[in-house]
MIDOSE-1310 file (N, C-alpha, C; in nm, 2 decimals, decimal comma, always signed):
residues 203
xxxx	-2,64/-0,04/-0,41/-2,51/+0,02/-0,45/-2,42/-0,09/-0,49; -2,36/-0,11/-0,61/-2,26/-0,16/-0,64/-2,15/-0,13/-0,59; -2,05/-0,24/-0,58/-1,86/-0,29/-0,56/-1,80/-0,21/-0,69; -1,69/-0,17/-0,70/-1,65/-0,18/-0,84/-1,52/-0,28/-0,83
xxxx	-1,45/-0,36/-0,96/-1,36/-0,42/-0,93/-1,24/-0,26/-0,92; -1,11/-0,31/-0,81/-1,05/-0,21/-0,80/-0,94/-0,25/-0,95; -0,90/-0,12/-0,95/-0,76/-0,11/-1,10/-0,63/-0,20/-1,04; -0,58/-0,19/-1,12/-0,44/-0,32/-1,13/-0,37/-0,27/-1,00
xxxx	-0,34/-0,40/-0,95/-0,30/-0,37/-0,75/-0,12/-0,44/-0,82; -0,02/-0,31/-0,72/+0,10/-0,35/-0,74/+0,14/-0,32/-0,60; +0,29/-0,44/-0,52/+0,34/-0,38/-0,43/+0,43/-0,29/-0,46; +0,44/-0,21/-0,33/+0,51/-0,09/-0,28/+0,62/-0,10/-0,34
xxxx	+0,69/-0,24/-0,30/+0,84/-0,22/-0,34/+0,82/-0,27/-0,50; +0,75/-0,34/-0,57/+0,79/-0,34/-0,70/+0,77/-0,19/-0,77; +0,74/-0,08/-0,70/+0,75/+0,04/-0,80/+0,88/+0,14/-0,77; +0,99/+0,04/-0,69/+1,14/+0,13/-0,71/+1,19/+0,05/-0,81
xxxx	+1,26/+0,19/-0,92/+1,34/+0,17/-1,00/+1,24/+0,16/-1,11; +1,07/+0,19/-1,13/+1,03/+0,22/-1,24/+1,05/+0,36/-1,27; +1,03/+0,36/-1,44/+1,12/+0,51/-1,47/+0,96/+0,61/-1,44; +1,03/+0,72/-1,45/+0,95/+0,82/-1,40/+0,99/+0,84/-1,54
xxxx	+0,83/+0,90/-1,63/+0,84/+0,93/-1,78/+0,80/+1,05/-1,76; +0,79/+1,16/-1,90/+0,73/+1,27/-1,94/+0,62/+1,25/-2,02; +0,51/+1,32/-2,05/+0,43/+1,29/-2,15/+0,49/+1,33/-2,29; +0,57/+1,32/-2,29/+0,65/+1,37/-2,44/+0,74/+1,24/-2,45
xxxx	+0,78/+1,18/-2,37/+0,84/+1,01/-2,37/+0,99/+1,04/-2,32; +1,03/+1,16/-2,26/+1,15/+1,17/-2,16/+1,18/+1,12/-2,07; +1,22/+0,97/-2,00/+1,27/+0,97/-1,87/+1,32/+1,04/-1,82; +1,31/+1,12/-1,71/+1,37/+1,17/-1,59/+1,41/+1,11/-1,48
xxxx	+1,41/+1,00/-1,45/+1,43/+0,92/-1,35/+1,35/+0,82/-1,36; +1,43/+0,78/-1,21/+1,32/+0,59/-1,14/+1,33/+0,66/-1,00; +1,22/+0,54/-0,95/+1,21/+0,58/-0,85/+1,26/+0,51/-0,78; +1,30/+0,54/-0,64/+1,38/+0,49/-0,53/+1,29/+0,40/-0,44
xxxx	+1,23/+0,53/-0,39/+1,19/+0,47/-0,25/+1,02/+0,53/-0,25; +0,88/+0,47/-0,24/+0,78/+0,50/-0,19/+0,76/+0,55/-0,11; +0,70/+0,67/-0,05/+0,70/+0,73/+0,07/+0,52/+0,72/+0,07; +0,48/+0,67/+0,21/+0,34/+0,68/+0,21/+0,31/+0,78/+0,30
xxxx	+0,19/+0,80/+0,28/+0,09/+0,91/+0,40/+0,02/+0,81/+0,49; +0,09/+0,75/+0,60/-0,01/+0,64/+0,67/-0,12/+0,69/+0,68; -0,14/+0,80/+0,72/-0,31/+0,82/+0,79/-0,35/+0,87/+0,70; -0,36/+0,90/+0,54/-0,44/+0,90/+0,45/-0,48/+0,76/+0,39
xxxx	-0,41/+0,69/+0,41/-0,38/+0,63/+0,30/-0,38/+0,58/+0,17; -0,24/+0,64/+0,12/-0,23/+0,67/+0,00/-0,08/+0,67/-0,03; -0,02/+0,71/-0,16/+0,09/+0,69/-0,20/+0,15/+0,88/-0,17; +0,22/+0,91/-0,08/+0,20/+1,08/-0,09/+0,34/+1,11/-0,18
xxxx	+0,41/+1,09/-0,22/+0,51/+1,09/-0,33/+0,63/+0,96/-0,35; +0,71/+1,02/-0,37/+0,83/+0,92/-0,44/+1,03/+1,02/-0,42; +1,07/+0,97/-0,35/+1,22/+1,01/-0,37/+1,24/+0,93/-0,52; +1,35/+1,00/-0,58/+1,43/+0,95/-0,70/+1,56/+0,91/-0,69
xxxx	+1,56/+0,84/-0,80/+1,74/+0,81/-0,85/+1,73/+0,88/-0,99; +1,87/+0,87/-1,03/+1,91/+0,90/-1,21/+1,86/+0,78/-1,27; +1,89/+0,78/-1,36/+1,85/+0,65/-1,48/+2,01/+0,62/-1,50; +1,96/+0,46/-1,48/+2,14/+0,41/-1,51/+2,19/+0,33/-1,36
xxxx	+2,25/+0,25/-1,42/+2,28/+0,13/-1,28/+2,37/+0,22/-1,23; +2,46/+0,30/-1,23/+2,52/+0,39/-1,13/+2,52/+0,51/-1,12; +2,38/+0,55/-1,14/+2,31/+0,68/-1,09/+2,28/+0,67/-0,95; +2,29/+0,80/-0,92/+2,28/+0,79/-0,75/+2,15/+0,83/-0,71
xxxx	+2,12/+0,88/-0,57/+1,99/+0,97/-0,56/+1,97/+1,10/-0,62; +1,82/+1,14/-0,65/+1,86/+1,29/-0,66/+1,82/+1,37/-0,56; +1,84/+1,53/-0,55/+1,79/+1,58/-0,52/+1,64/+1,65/-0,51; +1,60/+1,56/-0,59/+1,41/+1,60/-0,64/+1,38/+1,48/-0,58
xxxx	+1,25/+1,54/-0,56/+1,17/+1,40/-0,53/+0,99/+1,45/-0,61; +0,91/+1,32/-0,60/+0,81/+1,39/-0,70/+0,65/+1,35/-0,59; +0,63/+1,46/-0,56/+0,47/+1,46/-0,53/+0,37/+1,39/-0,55; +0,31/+1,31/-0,54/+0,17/+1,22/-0,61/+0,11/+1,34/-0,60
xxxx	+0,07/+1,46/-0,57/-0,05/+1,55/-0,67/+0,01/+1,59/-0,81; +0,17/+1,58/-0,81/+0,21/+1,57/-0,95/+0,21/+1,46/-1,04; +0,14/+1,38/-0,99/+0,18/+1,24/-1,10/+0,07/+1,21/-1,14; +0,08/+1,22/-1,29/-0,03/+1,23/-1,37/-0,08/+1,09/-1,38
xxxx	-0,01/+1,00/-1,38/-0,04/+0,85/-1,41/+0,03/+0,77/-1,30; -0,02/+0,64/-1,27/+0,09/+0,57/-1,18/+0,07/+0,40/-1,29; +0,16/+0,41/-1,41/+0,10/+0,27/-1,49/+0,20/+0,16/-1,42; +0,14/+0,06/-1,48/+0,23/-0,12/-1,44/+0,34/-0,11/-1,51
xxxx	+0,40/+0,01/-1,62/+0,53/+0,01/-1,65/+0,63/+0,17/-1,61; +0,56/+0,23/-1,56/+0,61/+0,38/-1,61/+0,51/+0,50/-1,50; +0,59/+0,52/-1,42/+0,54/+0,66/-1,35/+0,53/+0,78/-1,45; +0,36/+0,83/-1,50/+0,33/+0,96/-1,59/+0,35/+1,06/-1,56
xxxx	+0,42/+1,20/-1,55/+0,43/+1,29/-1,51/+0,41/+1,37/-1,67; +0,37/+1,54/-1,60/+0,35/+1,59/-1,77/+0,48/+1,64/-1,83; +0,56/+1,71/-1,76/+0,70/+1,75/-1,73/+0,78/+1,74/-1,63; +0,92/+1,75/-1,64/+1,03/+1,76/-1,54/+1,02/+1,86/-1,48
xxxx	+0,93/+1,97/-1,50/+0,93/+2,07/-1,44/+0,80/+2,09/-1,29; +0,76/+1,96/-1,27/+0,68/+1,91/-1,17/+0,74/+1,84/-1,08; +0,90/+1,84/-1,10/+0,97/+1,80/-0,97/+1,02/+1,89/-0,92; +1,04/+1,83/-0,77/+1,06/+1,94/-0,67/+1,14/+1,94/-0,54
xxxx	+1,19/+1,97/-0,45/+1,30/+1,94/-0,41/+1,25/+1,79/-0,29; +1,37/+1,75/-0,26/+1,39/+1,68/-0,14/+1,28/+1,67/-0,06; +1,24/+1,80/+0,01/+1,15/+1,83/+0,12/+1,03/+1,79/+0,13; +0,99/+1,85/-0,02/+0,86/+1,80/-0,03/+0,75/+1,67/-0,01
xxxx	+0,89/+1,59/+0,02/+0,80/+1,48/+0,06/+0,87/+1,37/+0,18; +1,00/+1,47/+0,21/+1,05/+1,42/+0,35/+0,92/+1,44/+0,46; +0,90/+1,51/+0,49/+0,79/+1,54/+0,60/+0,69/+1,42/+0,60; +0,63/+1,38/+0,43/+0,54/+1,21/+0,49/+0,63/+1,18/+0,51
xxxx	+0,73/+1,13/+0,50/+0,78/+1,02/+0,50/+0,83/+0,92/+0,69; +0,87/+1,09/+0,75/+0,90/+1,08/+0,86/+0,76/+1,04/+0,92; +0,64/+1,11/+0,90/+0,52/+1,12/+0,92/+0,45/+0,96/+0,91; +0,49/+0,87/+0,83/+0,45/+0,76/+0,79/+0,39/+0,66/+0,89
xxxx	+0,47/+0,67/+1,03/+0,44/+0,56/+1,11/+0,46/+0,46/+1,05; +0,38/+0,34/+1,11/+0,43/+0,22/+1,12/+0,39/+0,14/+1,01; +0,37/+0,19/+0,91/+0,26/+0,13/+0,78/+0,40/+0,15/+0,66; +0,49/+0,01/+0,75/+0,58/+0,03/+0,64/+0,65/-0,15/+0,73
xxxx	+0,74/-0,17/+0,59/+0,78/-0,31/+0,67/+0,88/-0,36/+0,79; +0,79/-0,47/+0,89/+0,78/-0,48/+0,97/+0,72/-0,45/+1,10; +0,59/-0,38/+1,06/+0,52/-0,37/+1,12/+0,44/-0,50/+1,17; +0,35/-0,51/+1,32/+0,25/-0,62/+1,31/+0,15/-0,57/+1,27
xxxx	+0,05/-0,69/+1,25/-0,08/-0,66/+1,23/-0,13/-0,75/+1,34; -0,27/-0,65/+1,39/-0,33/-0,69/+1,49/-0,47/-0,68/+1,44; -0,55/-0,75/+1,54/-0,69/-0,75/+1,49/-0,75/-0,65/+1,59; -0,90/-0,65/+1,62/-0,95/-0,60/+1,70/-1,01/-0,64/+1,79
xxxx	-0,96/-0,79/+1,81/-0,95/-0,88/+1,91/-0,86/-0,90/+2,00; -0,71/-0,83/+1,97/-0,63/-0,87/+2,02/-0,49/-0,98/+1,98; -0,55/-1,03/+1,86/-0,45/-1,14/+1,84/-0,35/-1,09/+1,71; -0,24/-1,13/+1,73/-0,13/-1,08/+1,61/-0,13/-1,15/+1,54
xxxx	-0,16/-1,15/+1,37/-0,25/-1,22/+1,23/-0,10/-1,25/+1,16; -0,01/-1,12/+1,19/+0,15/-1,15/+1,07/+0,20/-0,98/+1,10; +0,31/-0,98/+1,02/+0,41/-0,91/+1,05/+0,42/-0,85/+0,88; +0,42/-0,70/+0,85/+0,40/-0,68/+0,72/+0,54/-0,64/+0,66
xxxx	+0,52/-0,70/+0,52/+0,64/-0,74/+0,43/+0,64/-0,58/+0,31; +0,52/-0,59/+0,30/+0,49/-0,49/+0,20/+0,36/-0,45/+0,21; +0,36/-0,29/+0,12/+0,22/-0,24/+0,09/+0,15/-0,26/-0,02; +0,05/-0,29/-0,03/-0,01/-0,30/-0,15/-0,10/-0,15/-0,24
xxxx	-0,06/-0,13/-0,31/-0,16/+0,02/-0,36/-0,19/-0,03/-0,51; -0,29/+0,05/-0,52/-0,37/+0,07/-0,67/-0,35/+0,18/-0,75; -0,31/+0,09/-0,85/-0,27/+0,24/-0,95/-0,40/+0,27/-1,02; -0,40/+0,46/-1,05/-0,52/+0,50/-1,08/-0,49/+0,65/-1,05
xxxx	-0,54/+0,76/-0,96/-0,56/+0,86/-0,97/-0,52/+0,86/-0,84; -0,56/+0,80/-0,72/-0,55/+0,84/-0,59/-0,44/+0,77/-0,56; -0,40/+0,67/-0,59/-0,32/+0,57/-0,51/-0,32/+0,55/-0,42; -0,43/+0,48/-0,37/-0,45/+0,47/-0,25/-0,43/+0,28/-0,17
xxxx	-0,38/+0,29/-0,08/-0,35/+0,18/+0,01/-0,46/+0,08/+0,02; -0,46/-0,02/-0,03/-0,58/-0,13/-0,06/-0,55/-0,27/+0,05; -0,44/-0,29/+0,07/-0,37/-0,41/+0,16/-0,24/-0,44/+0,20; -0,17/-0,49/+0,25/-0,05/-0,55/+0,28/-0,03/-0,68/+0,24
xxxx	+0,10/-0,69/+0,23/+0,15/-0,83/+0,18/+0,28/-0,85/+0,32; +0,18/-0,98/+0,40/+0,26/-1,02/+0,53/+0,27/-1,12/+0,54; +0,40/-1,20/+0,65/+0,42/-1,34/+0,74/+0,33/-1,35/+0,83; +0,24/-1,49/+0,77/+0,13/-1,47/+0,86/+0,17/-1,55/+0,99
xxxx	+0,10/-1,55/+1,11/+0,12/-1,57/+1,24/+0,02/-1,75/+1,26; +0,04/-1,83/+1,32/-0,02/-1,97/+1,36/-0,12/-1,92/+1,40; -0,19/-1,79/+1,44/-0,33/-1,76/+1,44/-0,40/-1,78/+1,31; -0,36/-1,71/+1,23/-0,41/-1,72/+1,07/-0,44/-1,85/+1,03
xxxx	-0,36/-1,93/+1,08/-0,37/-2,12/+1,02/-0,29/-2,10/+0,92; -0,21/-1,96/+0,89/-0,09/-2,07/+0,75/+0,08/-2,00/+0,82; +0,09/-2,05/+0,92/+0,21/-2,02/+1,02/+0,35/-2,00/+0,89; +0,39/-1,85/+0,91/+0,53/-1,84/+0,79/+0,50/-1,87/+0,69
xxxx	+0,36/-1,83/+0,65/+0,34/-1,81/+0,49/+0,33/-1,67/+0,46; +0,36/-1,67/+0,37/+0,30/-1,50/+0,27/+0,17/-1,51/+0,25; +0,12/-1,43/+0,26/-0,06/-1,37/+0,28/-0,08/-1,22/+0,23; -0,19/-1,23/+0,16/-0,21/-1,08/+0,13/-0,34/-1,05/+0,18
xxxx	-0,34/-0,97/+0,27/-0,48/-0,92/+0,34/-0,51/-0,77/+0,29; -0,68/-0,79/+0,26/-0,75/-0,65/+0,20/-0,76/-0,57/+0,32; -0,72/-0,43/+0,25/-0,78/-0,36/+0,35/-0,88/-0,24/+0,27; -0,96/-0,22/+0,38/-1,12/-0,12/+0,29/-1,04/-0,01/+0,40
xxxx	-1,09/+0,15/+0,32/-1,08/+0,26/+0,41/-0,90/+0,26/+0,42; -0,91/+0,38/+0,52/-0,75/+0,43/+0,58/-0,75/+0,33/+0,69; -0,61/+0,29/+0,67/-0,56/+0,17/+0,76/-0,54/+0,23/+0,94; -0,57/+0,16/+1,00/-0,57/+0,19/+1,11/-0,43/+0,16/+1,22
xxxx	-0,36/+0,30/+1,22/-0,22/+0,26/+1,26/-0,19/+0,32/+1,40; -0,14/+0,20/+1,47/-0,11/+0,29/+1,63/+0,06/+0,28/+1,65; +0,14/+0,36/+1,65/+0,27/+0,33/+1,68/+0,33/+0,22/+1,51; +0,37/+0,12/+1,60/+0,44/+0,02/+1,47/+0,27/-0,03/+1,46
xxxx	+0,16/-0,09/+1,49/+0,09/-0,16/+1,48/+0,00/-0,11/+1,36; -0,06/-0,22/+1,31/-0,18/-0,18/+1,23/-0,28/-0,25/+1,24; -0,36/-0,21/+1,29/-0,48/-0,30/+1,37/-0,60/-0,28/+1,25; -0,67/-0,42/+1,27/-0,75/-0,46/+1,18/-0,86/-0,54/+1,22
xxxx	-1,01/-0,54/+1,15/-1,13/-0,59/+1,21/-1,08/-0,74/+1,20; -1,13/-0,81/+1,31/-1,06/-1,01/+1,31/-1,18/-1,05/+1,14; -1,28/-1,03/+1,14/-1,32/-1,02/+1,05/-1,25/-1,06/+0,88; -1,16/-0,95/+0,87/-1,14/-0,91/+0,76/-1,00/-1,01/+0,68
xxxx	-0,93/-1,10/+0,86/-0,84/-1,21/+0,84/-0,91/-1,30/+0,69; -1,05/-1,31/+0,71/-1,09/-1,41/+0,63/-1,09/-1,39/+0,48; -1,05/-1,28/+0,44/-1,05/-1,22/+0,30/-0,92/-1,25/+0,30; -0,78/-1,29/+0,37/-0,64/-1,31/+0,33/-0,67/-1,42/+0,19
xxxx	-0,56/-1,39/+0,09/-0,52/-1,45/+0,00/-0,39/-1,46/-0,04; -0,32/-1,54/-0,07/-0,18/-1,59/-0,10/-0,11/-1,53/-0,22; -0,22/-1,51/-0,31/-0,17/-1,46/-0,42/-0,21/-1,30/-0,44; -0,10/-1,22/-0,53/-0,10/-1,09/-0,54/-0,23/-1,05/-0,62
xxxx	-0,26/-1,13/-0,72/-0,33/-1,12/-0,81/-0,50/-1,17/-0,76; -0,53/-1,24/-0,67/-0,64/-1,28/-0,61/-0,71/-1,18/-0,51; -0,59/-1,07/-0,49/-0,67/-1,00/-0,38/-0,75/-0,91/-0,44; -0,75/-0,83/-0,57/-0,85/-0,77/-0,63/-0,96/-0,82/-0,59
xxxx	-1,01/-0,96/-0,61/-1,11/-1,06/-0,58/-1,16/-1,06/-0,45; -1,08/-1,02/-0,38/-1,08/-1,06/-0,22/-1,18/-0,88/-0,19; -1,09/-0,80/-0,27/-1,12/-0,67/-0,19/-1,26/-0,60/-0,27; -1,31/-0,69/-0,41/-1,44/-0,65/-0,45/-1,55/-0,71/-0,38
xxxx	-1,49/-0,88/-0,32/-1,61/-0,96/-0,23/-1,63/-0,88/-0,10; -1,48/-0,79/-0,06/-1,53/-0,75/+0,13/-1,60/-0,58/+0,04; -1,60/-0,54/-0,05/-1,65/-0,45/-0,09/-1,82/-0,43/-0,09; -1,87/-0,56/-0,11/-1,97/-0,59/-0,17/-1,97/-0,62/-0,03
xxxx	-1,95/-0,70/+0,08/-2,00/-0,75/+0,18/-2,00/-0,63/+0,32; -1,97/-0,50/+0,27/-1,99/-0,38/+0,34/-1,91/-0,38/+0,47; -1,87/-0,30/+0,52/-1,85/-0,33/+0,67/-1,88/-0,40/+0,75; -1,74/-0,49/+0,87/-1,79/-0,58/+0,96/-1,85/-0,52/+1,02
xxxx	-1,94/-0,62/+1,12/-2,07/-0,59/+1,19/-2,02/-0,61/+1,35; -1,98/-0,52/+1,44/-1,93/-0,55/+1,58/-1,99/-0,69/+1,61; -1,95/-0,78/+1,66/-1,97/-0,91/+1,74/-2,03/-1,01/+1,66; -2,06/-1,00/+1,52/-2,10/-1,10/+1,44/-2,03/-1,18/+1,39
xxxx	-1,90/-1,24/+1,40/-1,79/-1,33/+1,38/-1,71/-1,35/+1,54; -1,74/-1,48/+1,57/-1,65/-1,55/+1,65/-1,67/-1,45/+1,81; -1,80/-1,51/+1,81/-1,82/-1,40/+1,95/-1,81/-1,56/+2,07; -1,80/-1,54/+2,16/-1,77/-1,62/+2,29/-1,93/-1,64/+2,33
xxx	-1,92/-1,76/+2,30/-2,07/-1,85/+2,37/-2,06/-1,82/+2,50; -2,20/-1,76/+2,63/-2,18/-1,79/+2,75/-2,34/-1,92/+2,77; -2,30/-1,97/+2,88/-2,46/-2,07/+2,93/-2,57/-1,99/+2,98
């Protein structure tokens, strides 16, 4: 079975204030604020603003089963008439847990890796949650650096924490743009193996 490489990875917060378009070339808005589905994970919609440095919020907000595109310039929707009020996506949002910034990350060892800054997702059809961008911890070896760690599957969130195979530390990369690389190599290298990395020698 082949990896595939994943589609163009953007953080969370660089998609407030991209405009939300129509397929006819109408802006309706930008977006505000990302709202995730922690325990899917995925992008589960978007609160809005107006268009215009003193537009305020609105009262729509737009669904990711409405959003026809998620591109590197422009949220695709087919019409204005696919947004929908407030609610619809208040409930993830409350719902989200701790898979939002400031959370830690922990392994499955026990040891705290960094503290997360942002989410990372892939635009495409699902939008789905691929990694965080965090301050990594003097465990990691790059003490108060930025680090982008892959994550495979739905993230595993307890309370504030997001716990992670110790494993998967070793796929961290610095750069935003590196981690596609990171997340086709842990792709291809399938799931960690319980106790096959850094197990305790006894005599």
């Amino acid at each position: 079975m082949t990896a595939s490489v994943p589609a163009a990875l953007m953080s969370a917060g660089d998609l407030t204030k991209r405009p939300v378009v129509t397929l006819g070339g109408e802006a309706v808005a930008q977006v505000k604020d990302v709202v995730l589905d922690g325990a899917g994970g995925r992008i589960a919609g978007f609160t809005l603003a107006g268009r215009g440095l003193l537009s305020g919020p609105l009262r729509k907000s737009l669904p990711w089963a409405a959003v026809h595109a998620l591109g590197v310039d422009a949220v695709m929707i087919t019409s204005a008439e696919v947004l929908e009020g407030r609610s619809a996506v208040a409930s993830w949002e409350e719902a989200s847990g701790g898979l939002v910034r400031g959370a830690r990350v922990l392994t499955d060892r026990g040891v705290q890796v960094g503290t997360v800054l942002d989410v990372v997702v892939e635009a495409g059809c699902e939008g789905r949650v691929v990694g965080v961008e965090m301050t990594s911890t003097e465990a990691l070896g790059r003490h108060g650096r930025k680090v982008f760690l892959p994550l495979c599957g739905r993230p595993a969130m307890t309370g504030d924490t997001l716990l992670v195979p110790a494993q998967d530390t070793e796929h961290a990369v610095e750069e935003l743009g590196e981690l596609s690389t990171a997340l086709w190599r842990k792709r291809l290298a399938g799931p960690p193996v319980p106790g096959a990395a850094g197990e305790e020698r006894t005599s």
